[in-house]
C-alpha positions in Angstrom: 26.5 -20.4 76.9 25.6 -20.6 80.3 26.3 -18.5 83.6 27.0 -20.1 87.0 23.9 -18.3 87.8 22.1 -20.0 85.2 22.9 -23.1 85.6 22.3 -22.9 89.3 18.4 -21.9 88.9 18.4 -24.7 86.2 19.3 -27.2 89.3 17.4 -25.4 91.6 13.9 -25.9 89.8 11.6 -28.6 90.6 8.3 -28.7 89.5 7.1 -25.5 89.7 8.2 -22.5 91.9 7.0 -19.0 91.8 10.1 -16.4 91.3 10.3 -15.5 95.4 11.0 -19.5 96.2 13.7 -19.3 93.4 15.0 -16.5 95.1 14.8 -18.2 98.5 16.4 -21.4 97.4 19.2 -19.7 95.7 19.8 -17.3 98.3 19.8 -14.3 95.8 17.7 -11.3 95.4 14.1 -10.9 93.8 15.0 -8.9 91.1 18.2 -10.9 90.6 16.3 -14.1 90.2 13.6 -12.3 87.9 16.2 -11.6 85.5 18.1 -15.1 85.6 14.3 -16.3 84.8 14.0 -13.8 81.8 17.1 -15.2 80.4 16.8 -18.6 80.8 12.8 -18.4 79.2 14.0 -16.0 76.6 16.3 -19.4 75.8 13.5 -21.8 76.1 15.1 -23.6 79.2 12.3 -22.4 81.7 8.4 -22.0 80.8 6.3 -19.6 83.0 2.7 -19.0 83.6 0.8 -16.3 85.4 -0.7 -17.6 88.7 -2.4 -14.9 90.4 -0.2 -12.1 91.0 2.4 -14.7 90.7 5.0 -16.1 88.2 5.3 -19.9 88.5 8.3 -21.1 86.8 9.2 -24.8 85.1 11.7 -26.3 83.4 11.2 -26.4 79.4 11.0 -30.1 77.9 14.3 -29.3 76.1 16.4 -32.4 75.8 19.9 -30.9 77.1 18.2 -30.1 80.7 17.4 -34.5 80.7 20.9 -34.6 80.5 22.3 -31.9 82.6 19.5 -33.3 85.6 21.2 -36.8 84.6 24.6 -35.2 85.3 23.2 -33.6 88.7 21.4 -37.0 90.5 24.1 -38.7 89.0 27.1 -37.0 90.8 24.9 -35.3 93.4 28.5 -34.7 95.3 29.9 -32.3 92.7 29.2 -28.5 92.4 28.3 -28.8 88.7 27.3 -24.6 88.4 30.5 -23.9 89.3 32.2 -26.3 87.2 30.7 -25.4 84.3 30.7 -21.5 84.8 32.8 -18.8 82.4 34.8 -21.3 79.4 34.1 -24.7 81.1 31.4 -25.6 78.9 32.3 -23.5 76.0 35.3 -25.6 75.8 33.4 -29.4 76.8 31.4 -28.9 74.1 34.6 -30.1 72.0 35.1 -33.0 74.3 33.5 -35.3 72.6 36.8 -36.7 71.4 40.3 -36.2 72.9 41.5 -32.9 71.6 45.1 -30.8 72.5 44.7 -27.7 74.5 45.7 -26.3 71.1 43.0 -27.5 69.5 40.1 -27.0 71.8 41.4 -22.9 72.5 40.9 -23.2 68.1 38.0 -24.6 68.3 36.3 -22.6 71.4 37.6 -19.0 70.2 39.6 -19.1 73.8 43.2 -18.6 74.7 45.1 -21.7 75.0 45.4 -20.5 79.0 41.9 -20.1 79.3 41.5 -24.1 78.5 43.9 -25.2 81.3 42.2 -23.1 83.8 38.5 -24.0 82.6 39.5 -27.5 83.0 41.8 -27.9 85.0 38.8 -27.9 88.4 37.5 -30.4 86.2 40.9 -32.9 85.9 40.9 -32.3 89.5 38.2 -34.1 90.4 38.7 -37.3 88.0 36.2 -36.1 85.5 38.6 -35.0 82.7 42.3 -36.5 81.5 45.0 -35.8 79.8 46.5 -38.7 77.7 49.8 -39.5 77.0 50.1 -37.1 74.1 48.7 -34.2 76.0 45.1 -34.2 74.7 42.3 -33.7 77.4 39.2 -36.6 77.7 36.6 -37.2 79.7 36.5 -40.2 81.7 34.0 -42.9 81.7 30.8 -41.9 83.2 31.5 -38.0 82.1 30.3 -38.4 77.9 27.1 -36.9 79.2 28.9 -34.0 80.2 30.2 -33.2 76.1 26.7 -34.2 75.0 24.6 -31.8 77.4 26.8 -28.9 75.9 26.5 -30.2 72.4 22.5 -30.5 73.1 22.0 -26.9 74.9 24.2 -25.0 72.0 21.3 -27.2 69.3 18.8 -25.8 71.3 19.6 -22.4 71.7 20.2 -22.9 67.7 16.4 -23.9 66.9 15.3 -20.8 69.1 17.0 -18.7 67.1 16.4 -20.4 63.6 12.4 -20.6 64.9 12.5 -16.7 65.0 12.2 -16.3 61.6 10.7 -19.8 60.1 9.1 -22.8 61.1 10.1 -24.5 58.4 14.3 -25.8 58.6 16.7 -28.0 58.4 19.9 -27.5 60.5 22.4 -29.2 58.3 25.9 -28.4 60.1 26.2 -26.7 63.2 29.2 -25.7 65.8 29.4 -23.7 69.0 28.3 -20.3 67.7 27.4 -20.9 63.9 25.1 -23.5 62.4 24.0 -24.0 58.5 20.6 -24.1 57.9 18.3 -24.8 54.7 14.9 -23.2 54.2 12.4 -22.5 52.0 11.9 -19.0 53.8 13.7 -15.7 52.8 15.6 -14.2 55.9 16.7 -10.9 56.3 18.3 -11.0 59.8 21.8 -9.8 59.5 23.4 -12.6 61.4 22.2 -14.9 58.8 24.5 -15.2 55.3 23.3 -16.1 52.5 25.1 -19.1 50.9 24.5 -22.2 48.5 23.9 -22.6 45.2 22.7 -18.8 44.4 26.0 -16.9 45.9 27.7 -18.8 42.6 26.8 -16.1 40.9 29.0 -13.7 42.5 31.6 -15.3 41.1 30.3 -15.1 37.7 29.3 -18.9 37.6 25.3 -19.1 37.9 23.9 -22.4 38.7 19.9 -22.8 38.6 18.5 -21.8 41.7 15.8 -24.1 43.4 13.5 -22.9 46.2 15.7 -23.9 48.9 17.3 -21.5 50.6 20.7 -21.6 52.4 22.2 -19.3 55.4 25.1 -19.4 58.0 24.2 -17.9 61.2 27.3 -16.4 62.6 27.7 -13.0 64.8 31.5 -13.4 64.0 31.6 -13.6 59.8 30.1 -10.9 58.0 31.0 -12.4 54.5 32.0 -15.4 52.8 35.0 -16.1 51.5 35.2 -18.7 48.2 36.9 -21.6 50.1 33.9 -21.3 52.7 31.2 -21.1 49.8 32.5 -24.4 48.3 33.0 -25.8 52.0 29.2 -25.5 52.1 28.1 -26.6 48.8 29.7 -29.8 50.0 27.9 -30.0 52.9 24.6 -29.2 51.6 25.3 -31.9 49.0 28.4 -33.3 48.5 26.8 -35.5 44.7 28.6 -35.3 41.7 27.1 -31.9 40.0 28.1 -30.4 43.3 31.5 -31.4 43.2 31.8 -30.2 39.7 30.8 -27.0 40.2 32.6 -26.5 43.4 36.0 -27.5 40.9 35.0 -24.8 38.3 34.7 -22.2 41.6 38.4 -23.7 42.6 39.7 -23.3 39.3 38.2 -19.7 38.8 39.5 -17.7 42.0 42.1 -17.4 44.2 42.1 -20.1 46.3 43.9 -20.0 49.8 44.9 -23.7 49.8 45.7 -23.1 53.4 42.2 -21.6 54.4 40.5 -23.7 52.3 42.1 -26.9 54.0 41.1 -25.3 57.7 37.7 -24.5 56.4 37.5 -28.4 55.4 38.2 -29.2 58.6 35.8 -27.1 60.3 33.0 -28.3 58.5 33.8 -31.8 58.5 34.2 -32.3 54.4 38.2 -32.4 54.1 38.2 -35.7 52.5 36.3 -34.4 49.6 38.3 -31.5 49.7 41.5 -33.4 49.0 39.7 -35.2 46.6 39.2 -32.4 44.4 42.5 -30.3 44.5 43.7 -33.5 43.8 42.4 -34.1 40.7 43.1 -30.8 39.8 46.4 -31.0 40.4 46.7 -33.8 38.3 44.5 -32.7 35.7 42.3 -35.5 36.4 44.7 -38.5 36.1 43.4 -39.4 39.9 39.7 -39.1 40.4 37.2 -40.9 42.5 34.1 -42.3 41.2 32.2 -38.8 41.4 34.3 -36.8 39.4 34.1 -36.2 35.7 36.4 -37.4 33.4 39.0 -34.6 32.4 37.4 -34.1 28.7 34.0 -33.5 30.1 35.2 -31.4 33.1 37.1 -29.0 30.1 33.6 -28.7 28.3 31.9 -28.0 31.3 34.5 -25.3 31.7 34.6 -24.0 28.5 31.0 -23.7 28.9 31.3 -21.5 32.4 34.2 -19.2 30.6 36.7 -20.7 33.1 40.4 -21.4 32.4 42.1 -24.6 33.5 
């Protein structure tokens, strides 16, 4: 996310400096500060316009700097750059309820070490807990702290969405993915195709509309079937959806285990249950959006899929 260095110059700027009176205030070299600035405008935190020979550098209107200068006049007593330097915020960013060291090294991609030792500067100084069954929390007063890390990862998000449309709708996002809908074609590498129209490469081809669907993710290069109907349910979790996200769980493999972690993930595990429910029962318990068993056979007949 952020480097102590980073979030240092982020503190440091008021108004607007030129580059040298960054350097001055942060005691660091010219060309040192000219590449934190780089950075941190290449992320749309800082804004900078030729004076002169001069650089003069602001802070971007993005809404995660409100909240980390909230954070900063706030508890003007704490070091918050060297708080929230190396996994600190990587790992806040899942604060926003109590969570297990277990959970939050999971959710972060970190070593279960790695979250005692990113928070433990933190639980030092009153701002996170641990409760009685060994999940961390932040104390009252320190919610801003999960939000400004929850905000700065949806920032850096739109930049890199905005690089290839204008025209999106983040519809799920976490630390380093997010789920996005657009009517544009992209062809960047880091974004997946997914939706409606990857169906198909399961032989079950549903009418494509002009929306278009895409995980970003540097870490996934392709989707497995128990992520493809994880998304379908986020993208639109009706009754047709549901349908055809059973014919896709009826027609492949399905790692019941993966499938329940994916849930998880993307926040749609009660649907999830829902549905290998019913087909486990063959339909004899079914919520209010699922077919009745008959018409779920037909629309399986109809796909080629066996029950």
């Amino acid at each position: 996310m952020l480097t102590e260095g980073e979030v240092r110059a982020l503190t440091a700027l008021h108004g607007e400096q030129t580059v040298s009176e960054l350097a001055t205030n942060l005691n660091r070299s010219l060309s040192y500060t000219s590449e934190l600035v780089e950075r941190l405008e290449t992320a749309g935190l800082v804004e900078t316009r030729r004076q002169g020979k001069t650089k003069q550098i602001r802070l971007s209107d993005a809404k995660a700097l409100e909240l980390l200068r909230n954070l900063t006049q706030e508890y003007s007593h704490i070091d918050w750059p060297e708080l929230l330097s190396g996994a600190a915020l990587r790992v806040c960013y899942f604060l926003d309820t109590p969570r297990t060291a277990t959970e939050l090294a999971r959710r972060a991609d970190v070593h279960r070490s790695t979250v005692h030792r990113a928070l433990a500067p933190l639980q030092h100084r009153g701002i996170v807990y641990q409760t009685d069954d060994r999940a961390y929390a932040l104390n009252d007063g320190f919610e801003q702290l999960s939000a400004f890390a929850r905000e700065l990862a949806h920032h850096v998000h739109r930049q890199t969405v905005e690089e290839q449309t204008d025209t999106y709708t983040i519809l799920w996002e976490s630390l380093d993915e997010f789920l996005v809908q657009t009517t544009t074609e992209i062809a960047d590498e880091h974004f997946i195709p997914t939706g409606p129209d990857q169906f198909q490469r399961y032989d079950l081809p549903l009418l494509a509309r002009d929306r278009r669907h895409y995980l970003y993710s540097e870490a996934t290069s392709e989707l497995s079937p128990e992520i493809l109907c994880c998304h379908m349910l986020v993208i639109d979790s009706g009754p047709r959806t549901q349908s055809y996200c059973l014919l896709l769980l009826s027609h492949v493999d399905i790692d019941r285990d993966e499938l329940q972690a994916q849930a998880i993930k993307y926040g749609v595990d009660d649907v999830v249950d829902e549905l290998c429910t019913y087909l486990g029962t063959s339909g004899a318990q079914r919520t209010s959006r699922l077919p009745e068993w008959e018409d779920f056979q037909e629309l399986a007949d109809e796909y080629e899929v066996t029950l």
